[in-house]
C-alpha positions in Angstrom: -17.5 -15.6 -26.1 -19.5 -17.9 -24.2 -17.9 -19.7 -20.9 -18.8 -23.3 -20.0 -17.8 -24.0 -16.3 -20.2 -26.3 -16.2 -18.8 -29.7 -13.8 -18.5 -31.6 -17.4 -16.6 -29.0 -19.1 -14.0 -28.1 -16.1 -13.4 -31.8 -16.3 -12.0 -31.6 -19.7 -10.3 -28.8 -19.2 -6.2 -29.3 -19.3 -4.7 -27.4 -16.2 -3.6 -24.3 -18.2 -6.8 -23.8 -19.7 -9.0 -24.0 -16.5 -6.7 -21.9 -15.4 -6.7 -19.5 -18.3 -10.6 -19.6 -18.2 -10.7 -18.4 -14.5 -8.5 -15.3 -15.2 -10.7 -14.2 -18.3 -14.2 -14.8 -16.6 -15.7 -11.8 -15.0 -16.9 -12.7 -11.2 -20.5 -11.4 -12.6 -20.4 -13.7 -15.0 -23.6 -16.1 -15.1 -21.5 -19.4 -16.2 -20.0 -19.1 -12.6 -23.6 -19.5 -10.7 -23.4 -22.7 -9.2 -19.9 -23.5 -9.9 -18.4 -25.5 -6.9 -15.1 -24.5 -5.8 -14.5 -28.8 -4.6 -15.2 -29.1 -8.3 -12.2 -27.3 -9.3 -10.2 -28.7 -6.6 -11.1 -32.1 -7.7 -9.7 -30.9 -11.7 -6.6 -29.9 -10.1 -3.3 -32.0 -9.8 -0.6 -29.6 -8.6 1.6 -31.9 -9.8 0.7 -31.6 -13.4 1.3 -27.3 -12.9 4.2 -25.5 -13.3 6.1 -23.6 -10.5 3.8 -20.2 -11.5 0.7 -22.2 -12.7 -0.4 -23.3 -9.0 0.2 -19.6 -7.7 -1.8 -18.5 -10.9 -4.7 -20.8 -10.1 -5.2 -19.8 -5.9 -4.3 -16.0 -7.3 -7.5 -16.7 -9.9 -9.5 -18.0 -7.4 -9.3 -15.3 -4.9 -9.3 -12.4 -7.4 -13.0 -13.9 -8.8 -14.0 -14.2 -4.9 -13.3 -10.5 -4.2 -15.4 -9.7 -6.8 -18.4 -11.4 -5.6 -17.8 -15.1 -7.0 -18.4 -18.1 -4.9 -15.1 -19.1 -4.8 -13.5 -18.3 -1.9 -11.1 -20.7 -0.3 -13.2 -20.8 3.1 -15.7 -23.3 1.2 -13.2 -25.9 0.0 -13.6 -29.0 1.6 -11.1 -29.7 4.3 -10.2 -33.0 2.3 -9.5 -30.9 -1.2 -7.6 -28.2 0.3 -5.0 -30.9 2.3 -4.5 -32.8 -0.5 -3.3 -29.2 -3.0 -1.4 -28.6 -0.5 0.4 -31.8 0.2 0.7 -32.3 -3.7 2.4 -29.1 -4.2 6.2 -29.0 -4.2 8.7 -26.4 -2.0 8.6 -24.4 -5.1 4.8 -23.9 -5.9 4.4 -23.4 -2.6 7.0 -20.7 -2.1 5.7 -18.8 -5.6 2.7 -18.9 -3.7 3.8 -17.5 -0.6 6.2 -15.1 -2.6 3.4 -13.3 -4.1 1.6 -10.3 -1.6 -1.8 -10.7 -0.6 -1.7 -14.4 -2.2 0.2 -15.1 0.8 -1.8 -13.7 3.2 -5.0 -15.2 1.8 -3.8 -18.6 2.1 -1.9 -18.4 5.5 -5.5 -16.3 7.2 -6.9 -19.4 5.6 -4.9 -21.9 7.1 -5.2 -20.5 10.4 -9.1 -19.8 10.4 -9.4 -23.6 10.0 -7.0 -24.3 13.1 -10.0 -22.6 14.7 -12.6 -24.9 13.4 -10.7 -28.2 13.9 -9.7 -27.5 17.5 -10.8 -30.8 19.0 -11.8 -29.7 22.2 -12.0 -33.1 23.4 -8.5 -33.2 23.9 -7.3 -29.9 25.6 -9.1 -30.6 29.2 -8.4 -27.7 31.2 -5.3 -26.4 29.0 -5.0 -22.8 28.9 -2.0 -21.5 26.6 -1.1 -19.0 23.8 1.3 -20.0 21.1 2.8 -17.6 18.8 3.8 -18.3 15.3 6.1 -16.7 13.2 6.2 -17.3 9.7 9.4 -16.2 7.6 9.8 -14.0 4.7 7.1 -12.0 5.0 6.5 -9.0 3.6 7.0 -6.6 6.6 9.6 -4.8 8.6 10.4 -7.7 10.8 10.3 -9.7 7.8 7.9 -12.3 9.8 4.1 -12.6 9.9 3.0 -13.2 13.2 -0.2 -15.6 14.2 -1.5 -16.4 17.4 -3.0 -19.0 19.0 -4.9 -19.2 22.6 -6.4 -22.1 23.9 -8.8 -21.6 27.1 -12.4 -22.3 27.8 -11.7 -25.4 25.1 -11.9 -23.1 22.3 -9.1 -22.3 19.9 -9.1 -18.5 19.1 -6.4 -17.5 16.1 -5.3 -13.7 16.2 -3.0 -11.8 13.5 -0.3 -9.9 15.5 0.7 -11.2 19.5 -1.3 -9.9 22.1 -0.9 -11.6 25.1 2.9 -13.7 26.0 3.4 -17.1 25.0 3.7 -20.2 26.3 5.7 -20.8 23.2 6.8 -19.7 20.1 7.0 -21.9 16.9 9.4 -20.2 14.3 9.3 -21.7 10.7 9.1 -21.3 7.0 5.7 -21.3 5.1 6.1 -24.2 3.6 7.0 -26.0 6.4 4.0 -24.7 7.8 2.0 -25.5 5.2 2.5 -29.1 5.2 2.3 -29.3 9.2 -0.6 -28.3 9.1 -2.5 -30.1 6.1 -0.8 -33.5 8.1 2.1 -33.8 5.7 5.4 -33.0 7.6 6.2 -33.8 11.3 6.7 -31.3 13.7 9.7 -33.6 15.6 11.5 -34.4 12.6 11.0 -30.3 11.4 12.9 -29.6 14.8 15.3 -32.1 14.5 16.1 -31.2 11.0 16.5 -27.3 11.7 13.6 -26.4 9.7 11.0 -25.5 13.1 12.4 -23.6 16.0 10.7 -23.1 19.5 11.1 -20.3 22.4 9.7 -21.8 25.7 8.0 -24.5 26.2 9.2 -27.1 23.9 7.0 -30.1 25.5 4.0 -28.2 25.0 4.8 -27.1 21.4 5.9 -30.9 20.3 2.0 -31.8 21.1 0.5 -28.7 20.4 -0.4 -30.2 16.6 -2.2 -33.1 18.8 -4.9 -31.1 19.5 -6.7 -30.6 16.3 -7.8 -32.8 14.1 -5.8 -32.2 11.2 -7.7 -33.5 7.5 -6.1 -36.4 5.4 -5.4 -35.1 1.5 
């Protein structure tokens, strides 16, 4: 059987067969030269998905890019990734997030693009480290742990703590999710329960201030 992927096909493609197509093709396969991953993310409303469909669709993605496809979430354009997120619901998000290595994938993701949106402009001579934890994870503590250190006006992210914090932001994926694509507020997260902070609580209310965070 012969795969179109071509940008006029994925167009009329409904959800669940893009979807469909991209768990049948073979990352070898020639119909996926040139296909752009925007492209997809432009065919995609995660509105329109089920609860499992979205999950389906990132899981397709990444299994293509381990094999050698060129479609790996790193090249999405800031824009395209923000607004998936920020049209996905609690529950898309959390079938996402439920699933191993899905999770991981997207979070690493999330946090390798802190990195490249640091806006160095704006941190002056700050020097910090923020920890985050990110509930129901799938390890012992039952949290996966991300760090953040600002110094030298870089932004450096590393998996696992390795120096003390200034503070530490606890939350849920989702909620983190959102913050970071610019779709929830980190002072109304606190004040509803959802974000909690160890240390300095100033610091963490404006820590979001320093990156330029893309508009879905």
């Amino acid at each position: 059987m012969t795969i179109d992927l071509t940008t006029e096909a994925i167009a009329k493609l409904s959800p669940g067969e893009l979807i469909s197509t991209l768990k049948q093709v073979d990352p070898a396969d020639p119909a996926l030269a040139g296909v752009d991953i925007d492209v997809i993310a432009r065919a995609i409303d995660p509105r329109k998905l089920g609860k499992d469909e979205f999950a389906d669709l990132l899981g397709a993605l990444g299994d293509l890019a381990d094999g050698g496809a060129d479609l790996d979430l790193a090249t999405m354009d800031a824009q395209n990734f923000a607004r998936i997120v920020s049209r996905a619901s609690k529950d898309q998000i959390d079938a996402v997030t439920s699933r191993p290595g899905l999770r991981e994938r997207v979070l690493d993701e999330v946090f390798r693009r802190m990195e490249a949106h640091f806006r160095s402009d704006r941190s002056g001579a700050t020097r910090a480290v923020v920890h985050f934890r990110l509930t129901g994870a799938f390890t012992d503590s039952g949290e996966d742990v991300y760090e953040a250190v600002i110094e030298d006006s870089t932004c450096t992210i590393n998996k696992g703590g390795t120096r003390d914090p200034r503070a530490t932001v606890t939350l849920g994926p989702v909620e983190f999710l959102k913050l970071a694509t610019g779709n929830a507020s980190a002072p109304v997260l606190f004040m509803t329960g959802k974000l909690k902070v160890k240390g300095d609580l100033g610091f963490a209310a404006g820590f979001m201030s320093l990156f330029d965070i893309p508009k879905a």
